[in-house]
N, C-alpha and C positions, 0 to 999 in steps of 0.2 A: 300400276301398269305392269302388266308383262312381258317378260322379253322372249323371243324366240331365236333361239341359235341352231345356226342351220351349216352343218359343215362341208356342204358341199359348196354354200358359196363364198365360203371363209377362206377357200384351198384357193377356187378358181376366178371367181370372179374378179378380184383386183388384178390378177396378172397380166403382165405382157412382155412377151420373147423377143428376142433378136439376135442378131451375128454379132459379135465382140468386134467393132467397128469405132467410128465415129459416125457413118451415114445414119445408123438409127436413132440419132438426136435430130439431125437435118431440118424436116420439115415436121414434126410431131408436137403441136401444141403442149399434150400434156407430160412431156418430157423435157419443157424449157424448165421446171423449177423443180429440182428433187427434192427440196427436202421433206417431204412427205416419204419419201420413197425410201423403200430399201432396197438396192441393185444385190444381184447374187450373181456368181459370176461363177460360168463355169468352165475349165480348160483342162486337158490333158497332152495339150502339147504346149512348147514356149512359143508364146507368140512374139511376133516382131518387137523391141524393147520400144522402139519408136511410137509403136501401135499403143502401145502399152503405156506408157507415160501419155499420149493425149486422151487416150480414153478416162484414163483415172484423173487425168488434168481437166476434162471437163465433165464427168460425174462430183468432182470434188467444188468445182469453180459454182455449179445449178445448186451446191447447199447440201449431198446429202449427205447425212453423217453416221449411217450404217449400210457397211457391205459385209458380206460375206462370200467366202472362199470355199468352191468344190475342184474336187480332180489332182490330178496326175501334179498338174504343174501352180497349185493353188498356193503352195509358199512362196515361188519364186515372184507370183502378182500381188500376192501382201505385201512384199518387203517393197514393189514401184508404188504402190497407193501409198502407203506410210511412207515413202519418201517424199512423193508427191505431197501427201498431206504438211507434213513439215515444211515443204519450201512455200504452199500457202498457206496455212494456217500461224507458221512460225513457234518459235522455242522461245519463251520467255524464262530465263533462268533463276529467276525469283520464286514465281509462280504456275512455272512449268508449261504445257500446252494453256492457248489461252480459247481456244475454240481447235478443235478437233474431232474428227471420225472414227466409230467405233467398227475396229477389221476383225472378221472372227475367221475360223474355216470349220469348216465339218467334212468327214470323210469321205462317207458316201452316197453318192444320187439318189439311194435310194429313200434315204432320210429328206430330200427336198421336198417332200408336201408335210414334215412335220416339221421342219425350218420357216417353209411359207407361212401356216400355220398360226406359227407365234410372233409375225410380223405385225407390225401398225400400220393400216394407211395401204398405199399399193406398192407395190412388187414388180419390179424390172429383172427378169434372166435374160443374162448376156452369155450364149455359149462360144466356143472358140469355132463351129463348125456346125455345119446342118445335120450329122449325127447325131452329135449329144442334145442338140435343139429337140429332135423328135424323140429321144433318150428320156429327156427332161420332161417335153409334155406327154410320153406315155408313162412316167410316171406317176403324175398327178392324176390322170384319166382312170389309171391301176384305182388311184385312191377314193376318186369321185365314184365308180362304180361299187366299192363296200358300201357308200350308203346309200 
């Protein structure tokens, strides 16, 4: 059998965009269970800490256990997802996390279609704002048009 791999639908087709919210869980079937997914999350301002712990309180609560971090303010929303993660997941002292999420971050947007890329499964961008939203998908469009 042969396989054919085709990068333009590798970038694009599993994605899907939204506002760093909780409304874009709301009514969206295939956003009740992430663990297939990996959310990428993009932010260069702080956003509300409020905002902030439900978001990752219900990315983390749907299963999924790879995010990743872009932007300006992308350590200070690691450090609420990894706390979040701990207060569900828990610290076993024995044998340390006993089920946990892997947080990474990458610099810059412009690396986001070679981050997408190397994802499994589909792909959820959560920007902090309709700029970096359109920021985000003319990035990948940059990259779908080389091939």
């Amino acid at each position: 059998m042969t396989a054919f791999f085709y990068p333009e639908q590798t970038i694009c087709s599993n994605v899907t965009y939204g506002l760093l919210s909780t409304a874009v869980f709301a009514n969206r079937k295939s956003l009740r269970d992430l663990s297939g997914h990996t959310v990428i999350i993009v932010t260069d301002e702080l956003v509300d800490d409020t905002l902030s712990r439900a978001v990752a309180d219900l990315i983390l609560r749907r299963g999924c256990k790879n995010i990743a971090f872009c932007g300006e303010s992308s350590e200070e929303m690691q450090e609420i997802f990894d706390q979040e993660d701990r207060e569900i997941n828990g610290f076993n002292d024995v044998t340390g996390y006993e089920d946990f999420a892997i947080t990474r971050r990458f610099e810059d947007i412009q690396d986001l279609s070679e981050e997408i890329s190397m994802c499994w499964g589909d792909v959820l961008v959560l920007c902090s704002n309709m700029g970096l939203l359109r920021e985000c998908q003319r990035v990948i469009n940059e990259e779908i048009a080389i091939y």
